[in-house]
N, C-alpha and C positions, 0 to 999 in steps of 0.2 A: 555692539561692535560688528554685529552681520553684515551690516550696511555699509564696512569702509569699503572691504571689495571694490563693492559696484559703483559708490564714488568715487576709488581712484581711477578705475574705466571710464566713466565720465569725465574726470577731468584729464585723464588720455587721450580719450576722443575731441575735447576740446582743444587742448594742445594741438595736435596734430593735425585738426582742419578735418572736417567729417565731411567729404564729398559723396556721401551716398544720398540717393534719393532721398526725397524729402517725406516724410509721413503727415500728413495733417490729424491736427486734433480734433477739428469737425467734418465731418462727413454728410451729408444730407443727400440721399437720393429719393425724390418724391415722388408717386405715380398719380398724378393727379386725376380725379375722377375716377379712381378702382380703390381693391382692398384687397390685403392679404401683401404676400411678396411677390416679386415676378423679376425674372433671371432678364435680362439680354444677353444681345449678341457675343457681349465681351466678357458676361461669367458676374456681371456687376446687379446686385440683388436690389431694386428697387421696392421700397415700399409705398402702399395707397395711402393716398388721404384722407378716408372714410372712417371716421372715427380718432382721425387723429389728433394729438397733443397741440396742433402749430396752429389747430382754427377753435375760437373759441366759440361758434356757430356756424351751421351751416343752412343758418335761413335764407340767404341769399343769393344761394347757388345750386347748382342742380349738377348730377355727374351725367355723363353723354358717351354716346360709343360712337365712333366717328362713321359713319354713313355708309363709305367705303374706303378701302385702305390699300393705294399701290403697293405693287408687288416691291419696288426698290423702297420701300421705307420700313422701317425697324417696326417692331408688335410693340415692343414697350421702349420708351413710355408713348406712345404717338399712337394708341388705338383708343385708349379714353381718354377723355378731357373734362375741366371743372368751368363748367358755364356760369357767369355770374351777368345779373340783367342791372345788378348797382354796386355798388363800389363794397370789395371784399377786402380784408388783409389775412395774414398770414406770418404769424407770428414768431419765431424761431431764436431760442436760448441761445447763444451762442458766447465764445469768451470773444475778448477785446482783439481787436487785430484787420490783418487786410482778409479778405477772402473774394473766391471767386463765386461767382454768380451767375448758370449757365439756365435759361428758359428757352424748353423744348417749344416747338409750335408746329403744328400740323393743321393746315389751312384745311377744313373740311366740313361739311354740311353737318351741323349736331343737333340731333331734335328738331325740332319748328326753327330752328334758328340756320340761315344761309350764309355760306362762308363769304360770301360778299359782304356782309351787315355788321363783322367785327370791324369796329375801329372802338380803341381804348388805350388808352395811359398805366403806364407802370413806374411804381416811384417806391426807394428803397430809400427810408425814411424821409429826409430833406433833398434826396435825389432824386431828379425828375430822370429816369431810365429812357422809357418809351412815354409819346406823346401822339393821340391820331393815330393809332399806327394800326396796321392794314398787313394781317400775316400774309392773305391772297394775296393781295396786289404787290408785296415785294418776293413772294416768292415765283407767282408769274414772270414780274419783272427781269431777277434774275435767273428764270429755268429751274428752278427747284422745287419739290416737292415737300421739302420740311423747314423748318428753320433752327436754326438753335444760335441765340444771342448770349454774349458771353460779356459779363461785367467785373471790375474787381471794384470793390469798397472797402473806404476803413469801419470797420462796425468799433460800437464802444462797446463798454461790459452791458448797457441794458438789453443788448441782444438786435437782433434784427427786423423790421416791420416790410414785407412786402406788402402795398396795395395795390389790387385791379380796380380799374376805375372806366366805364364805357362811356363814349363821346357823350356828350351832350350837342352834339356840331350834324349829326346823323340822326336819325330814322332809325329805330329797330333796331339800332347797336348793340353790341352787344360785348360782352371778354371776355378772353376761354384763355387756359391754360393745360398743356400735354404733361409737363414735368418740370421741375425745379430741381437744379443742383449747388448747393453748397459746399466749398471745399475750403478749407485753410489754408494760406499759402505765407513763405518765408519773404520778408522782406526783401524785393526785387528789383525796387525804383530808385533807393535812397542811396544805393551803396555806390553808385555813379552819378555825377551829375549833367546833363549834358548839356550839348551845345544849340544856342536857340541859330538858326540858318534864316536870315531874312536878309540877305545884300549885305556887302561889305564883310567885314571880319566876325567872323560867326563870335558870341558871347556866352557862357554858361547861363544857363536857364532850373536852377531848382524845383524842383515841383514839391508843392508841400506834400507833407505825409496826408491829408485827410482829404486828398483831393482825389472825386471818383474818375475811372477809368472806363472806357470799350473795347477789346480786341476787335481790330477790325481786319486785320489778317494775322494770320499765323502761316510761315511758308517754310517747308522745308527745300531749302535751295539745292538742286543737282539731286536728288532723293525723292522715294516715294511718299505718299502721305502715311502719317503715323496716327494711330488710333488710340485713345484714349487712355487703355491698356499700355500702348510703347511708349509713354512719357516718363517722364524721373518723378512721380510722386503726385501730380496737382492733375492727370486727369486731360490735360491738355489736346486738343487737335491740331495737326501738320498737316496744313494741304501742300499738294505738287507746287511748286511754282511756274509750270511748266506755260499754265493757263493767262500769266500774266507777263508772256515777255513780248517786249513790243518786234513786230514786223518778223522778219528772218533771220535777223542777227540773235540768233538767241544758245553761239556758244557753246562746248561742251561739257558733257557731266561725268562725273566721274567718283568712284571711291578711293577707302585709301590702299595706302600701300598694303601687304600684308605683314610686314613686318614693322607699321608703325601704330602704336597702339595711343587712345587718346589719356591726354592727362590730364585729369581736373586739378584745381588749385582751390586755396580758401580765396582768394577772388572772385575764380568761375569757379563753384563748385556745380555737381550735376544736373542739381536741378534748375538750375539756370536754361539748360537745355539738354535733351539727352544725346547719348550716343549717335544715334542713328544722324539726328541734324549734323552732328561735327565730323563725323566719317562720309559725308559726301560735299560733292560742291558742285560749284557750275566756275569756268571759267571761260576767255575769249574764244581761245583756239587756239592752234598749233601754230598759226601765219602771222610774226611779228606787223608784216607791211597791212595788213587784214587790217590787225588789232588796232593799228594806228590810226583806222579811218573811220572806226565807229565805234558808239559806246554800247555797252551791254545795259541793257536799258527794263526796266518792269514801270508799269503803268498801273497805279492802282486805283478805281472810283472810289470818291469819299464823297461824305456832306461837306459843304462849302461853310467857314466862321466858324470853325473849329483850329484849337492847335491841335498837333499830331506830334506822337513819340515815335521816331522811328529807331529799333533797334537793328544794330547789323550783327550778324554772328561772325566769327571767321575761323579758322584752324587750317593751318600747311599740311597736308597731310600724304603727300607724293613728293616724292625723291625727283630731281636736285633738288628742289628750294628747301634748303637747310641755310642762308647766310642771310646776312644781310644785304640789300639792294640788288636783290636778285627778281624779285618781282615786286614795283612800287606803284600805286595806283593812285588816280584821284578819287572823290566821293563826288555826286551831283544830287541834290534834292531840287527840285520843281526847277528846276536851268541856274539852281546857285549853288557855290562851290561851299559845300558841308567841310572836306576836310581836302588837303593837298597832301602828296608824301604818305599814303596809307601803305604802310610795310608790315605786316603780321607778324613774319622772324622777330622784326623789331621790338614788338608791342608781345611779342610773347616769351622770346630767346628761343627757340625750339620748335621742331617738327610735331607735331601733333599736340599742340599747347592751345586749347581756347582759349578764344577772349570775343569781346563784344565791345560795339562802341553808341553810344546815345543821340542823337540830335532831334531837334523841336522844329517844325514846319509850322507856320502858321497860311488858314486857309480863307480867303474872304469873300463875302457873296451871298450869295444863297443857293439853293438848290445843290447838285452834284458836279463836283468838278473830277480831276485826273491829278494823282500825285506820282512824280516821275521819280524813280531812282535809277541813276544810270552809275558807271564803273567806267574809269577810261585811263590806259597808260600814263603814268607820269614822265612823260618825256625830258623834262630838264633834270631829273636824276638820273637819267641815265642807266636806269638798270638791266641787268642781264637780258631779261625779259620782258619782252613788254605784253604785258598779259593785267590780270586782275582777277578777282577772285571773292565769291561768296558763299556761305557754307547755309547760314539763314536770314531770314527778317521777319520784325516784327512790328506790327502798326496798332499804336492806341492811340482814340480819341482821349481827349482831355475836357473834363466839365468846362463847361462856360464860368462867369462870373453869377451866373442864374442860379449854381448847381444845378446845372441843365446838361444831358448829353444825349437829348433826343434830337432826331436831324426828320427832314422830309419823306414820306415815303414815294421810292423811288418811282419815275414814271412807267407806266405798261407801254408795251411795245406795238406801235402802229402794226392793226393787225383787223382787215377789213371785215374779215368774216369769222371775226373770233367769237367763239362761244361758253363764257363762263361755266355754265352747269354742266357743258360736254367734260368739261376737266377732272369731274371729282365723280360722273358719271359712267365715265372708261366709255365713252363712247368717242369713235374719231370725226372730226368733223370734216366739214368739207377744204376750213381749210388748210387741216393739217396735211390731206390727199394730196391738194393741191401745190402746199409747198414743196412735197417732195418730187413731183412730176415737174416742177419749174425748177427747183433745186437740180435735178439730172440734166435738164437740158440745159441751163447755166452750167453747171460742173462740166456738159461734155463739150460746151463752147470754149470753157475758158482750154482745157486740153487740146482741143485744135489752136487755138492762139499761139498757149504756148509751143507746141508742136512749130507751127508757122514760125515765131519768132527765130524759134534756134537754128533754124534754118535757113531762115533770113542771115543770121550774121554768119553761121558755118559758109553760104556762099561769100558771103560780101568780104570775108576773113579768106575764103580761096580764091576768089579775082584777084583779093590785091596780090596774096603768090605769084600768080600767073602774071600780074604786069611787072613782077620783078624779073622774070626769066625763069631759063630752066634750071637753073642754081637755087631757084628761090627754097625749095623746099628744104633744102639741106642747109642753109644757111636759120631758116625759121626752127628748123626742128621737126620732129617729126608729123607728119599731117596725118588724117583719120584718127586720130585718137585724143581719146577723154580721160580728163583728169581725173580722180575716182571721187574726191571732193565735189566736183560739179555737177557729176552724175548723181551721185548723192540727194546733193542742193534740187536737182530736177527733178530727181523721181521722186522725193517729197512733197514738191509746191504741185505735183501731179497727184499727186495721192489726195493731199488736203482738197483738190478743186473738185473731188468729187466722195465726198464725205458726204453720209448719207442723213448726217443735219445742220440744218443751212447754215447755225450759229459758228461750227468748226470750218464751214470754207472761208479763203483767204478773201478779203476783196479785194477790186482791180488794183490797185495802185499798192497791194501786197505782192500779189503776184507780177507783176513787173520790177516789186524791189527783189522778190525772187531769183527773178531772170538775171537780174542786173548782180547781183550778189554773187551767182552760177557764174555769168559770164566772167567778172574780176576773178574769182576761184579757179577759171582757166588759165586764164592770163598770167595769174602770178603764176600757175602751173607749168605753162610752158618757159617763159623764165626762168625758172628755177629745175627744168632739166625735171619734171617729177609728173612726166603722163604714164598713162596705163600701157603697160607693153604685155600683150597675149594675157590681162586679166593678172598682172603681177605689176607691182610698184616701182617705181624707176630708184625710190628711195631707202635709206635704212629703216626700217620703225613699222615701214610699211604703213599701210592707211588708218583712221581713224577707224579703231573696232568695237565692238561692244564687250560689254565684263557678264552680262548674264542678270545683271542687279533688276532692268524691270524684264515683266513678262511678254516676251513677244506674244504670246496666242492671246492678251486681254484686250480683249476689245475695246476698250474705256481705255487703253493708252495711251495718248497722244503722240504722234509719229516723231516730235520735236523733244523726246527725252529719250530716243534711243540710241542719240551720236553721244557716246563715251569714249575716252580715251582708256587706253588697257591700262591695267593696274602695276603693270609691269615696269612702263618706260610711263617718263612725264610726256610724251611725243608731243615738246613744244617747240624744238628746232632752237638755234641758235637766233643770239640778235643781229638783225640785219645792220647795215653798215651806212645808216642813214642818217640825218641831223633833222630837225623839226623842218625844218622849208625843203627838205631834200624832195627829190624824184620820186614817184610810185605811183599806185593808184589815186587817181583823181576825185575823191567824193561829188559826185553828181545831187541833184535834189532831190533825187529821189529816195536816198539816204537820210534824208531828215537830220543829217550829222554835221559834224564840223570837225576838220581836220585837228584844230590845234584849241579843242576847248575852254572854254576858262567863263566862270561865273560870274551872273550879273553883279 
């Protein structure tokens, strides 16, 4: 009778919906190619594979200590690795269920062997994971120094079979491995089903339970990136979103209010997503006629002949939007209409209430395409505000009919005087020098440009005064002065053009959507009676300020997640008094947009 206690706290806790993080029952953190334990950065105790229970030999592999090790990549697990010259596995008990599946990679010269020479296949049991695949060449590709690929599968009760397999396609290949991590995770796919988005009337799309998966981003929207440690249970990474919104429209961020606190449900419960993702967001801006001309847009590469989940997070989390039809948005996946009338109040009843919503992309091709998600006022509901709103998103691949979800690895970047060995040798090459001496003189052309432009129209804007008379100026409003919006808008598209690596300068035809974005930010400015008078706002709310949430002095911050709106006011202005064909700003093409959207 010891035992009823704690069963009727379980079946309490059941009752009641258990929104607490989730614990998993397996845990695996492996340090491949060492022994003993060894801590990181997060407190997370990693153990070696040298001797261990999960290889049932280790004839066919060798441990390596990587060659050299930049200073921005973690000691463990990324300083040893387990070199294997023919097909290894790696065995692991585990109970039946989904689990996640994260392998470390650090592209680095180990032993006799040149980190150019890995290419090799990864396959977790009838899953083909990775195929060919080339840790160098996709972390070149994309700018990074390590890798870490993240898989979820359903394993059965006989446990789990990793194998390392080197090309047979290559010369001297070889397969290395920095760390493996296994985690358990609560069923997260099934409890929703979503919607497949191919043209016409999107349809429910089920995914079976034993179908394997990829993260292929994880973003915390409006918020910073979350570490392993700040996830609700599974272990998860949150990158910035910051890095993937398309052109200048990219909206402001913001937290919540302080007096509104998040509520999970047995629907959403926590681990679905944690705190941090639901208490921030991104949304248009505060300028209804703004909102109305473009969409809030993220552009993400994928491999082409794949389907894609895309998950969206959402939660209201600043005052007013407590009602219904106060803020109604549409959804866009790749230019098709995923969902119409997306109202959060609606789908949740309440201010700080998560929820999430599913849709299925399918991608055709080959090689790497762009998958678009854009957010655009729903204008035929009529709501308060024409604004929209996202808190997260999430993108997985979907196996093929192959059990396949290996893709291409991605191409390296035209780069004439580029030097492998310099990479992993810290030595600079000629044409890293080089880029940045051409990087400054582009950066300080494109700043005279812009410089010239605004001054181009600041005149061409005070001729026409002048051919109206001596009236004109008092009739226009007041003249020399800037909207604090578009000063804003300029002194950031200034900032980026001379960012001291090339990959963060805008290129041309951003920095003219720049201009062009600055310029409408005046215009609706002066219109609306709201320029900068002696450094003070002509309006109530005063300007677009920051809350303190990222760090101005980090130098890795991108200058495009530090327009937040204070926590204080929703500072999104009332809705203008306009109807879908009415009067306003004109979307030109250089906005890539369309007025009155609607999907193929």
């Amino acid at each position: 009778m010891k035992s009823l206690p704690f069963l009727i706290l379980v079946l309490a806790a059941i009752a009641a919906g258990d929104n607490s993080s989730f614990v998993p029952r397996d845990y695996i953190l492996l340090d491949c190619g060492s022994s003993g334990q060894n801590k990181d950065k997060e407190n997370r105790i990693w153990n070696g594979d040298t001797g261990s229970k999960y290889a049932p030999s280790w004839l066919n592999s060798v441990s390596s200590q990587a060659s050299n090790q930049e200073s921005s990549v973690p000691q463990y697990p990324y300083l040893t690795a387990r070199v294997f010259t023919s097909p290894f596995t790696y065995s692991f008990p585990l109970g039946a269920g989904r689990k996640y599946v994260r392998l470390y990679f650090y592209p680095s010269n180990y032993s006799n062997h040149e980190a150019t020479d890995a290419f090799f296949s990864v396959t977790a049991g009838p899953i083909t994971l990775l195929k060919n695949f080339s840790a160098y060449q996709t972390a070149v590709a994309l700018n990074m120094d390590y890798l870490i690929r993240e898989f979820s599968v359903n394993v059965s009760s006989a446990g789990l079979n990793l194998t390392f397999t080197p090309s047979k396609n290559y010369s001297n290949s070889y397969a290395f491995i920095n760390g493996i991590e296994i985690v358990s995770m609560p069923d997260i796919f099934s409890t929703v089903t979503p919607l497949l988005v191919s043209g016409g009337t999107p349809i429910r799309y089920p995914i079976p339970d034993d179908w394997a998966m990829e993260t292929v981003y994880r973003l915390n929207v409006g918020g910073q990136a979350i570490s392993p440690s700040g996830d609700s249970g599974m272990y998860r990474s949150w990158a910035d979103d910051s890095l993937y919104i398309y052109g200048a429209a990219f909206g402001v961020t913001y937290g919540a209010d302080k007096n509104v606190t998040i509520q999970y449900s047995t629907s959403v419960p926590e681990y679905i997503a944690p705190i941090d993702v639901y208490s921030t967001a991104r949304s248009m801006g505060p300028d209804p006629t703004l909102n109305t001309n473009y969409n809030l847009t993220w552009i993400l590469s994928v491999d082409n002949g794949f389907f894609y989940l895309v998950r969206l997070h959402f939660c209201e989390i600043q005052y007013p939007i407590t009602k219904v039809n106060q803020r109604v948005f549409n959804i866009y996946l790749n230019n098709q209409t995923a969902e119409e009338g997306t109202d959060v109040i609606a789908l949740t009843r309440g201010i700080g209430v998560p929820v999430y919503e599913d849709y299925v992309v399918l991608t055709s091709g080959s090689g790497m395409t762009d998958l678009w998600v854009e957010l655009h006022p729903d204008l035929k509901a009529k709501p308060e505000y024409f604004d929209a709103i996202l808190n997260g998103m999430e993108v997985f691949k979907l196996q093929d009919g192959k059990n396949n979800l290996a893709g291409p690895n991605p191409d390296l970047p035209p780069q004439p005087d580029f030097e492998p060995d310099k990479i992993y040798n810290k030595k600079k090459s000629k044409f890293n020098s080089t880029r940045v001496i051409v990087g400054g003189v582009v950066g300080g052309a494109a700043i005279i440009g812009l410089v010239f432009l605004v001054v181009l129209v600041l005149c061409k804007r005070k001729k026409k005064k002048k051919k109206k008379g001596k009236d004109a100026v008092t009739s226009d409003g007041p003249s020399g002065k800037i909207a604090p919006q578009c000063f804003k808008k300029f002194a950031e598209t200034a900032e980026k053009c001379v960012s001291d690596h090339g990959i963060e300068r805008p290129a041309t035809g951003d920095v003219l959507w720049n201009l062009e974005f600055a310029l409408q930010l005046q215009v609706s400015a002066e219109e609306a009676g709201e320029l900068m008078v002696d450094g003070i706002s002509d309006v109530d709310g005063g300007p677009v300020m920051m809350d303190g949430k990222k760090d101005v002095d980090d130098p890795s911050m991108d200058s495009r997640t530090t327009t937040v709106t204070s926590t204080s006011t929703m500072s999104m202005g009332g809705r203008s008094i306009i109807s879908e064909d009415s009067e306003g700003l004109t979307p030109s093409a250089v906005f890539s947009q369309i007025m009155n959207p609607k999907g193929r």
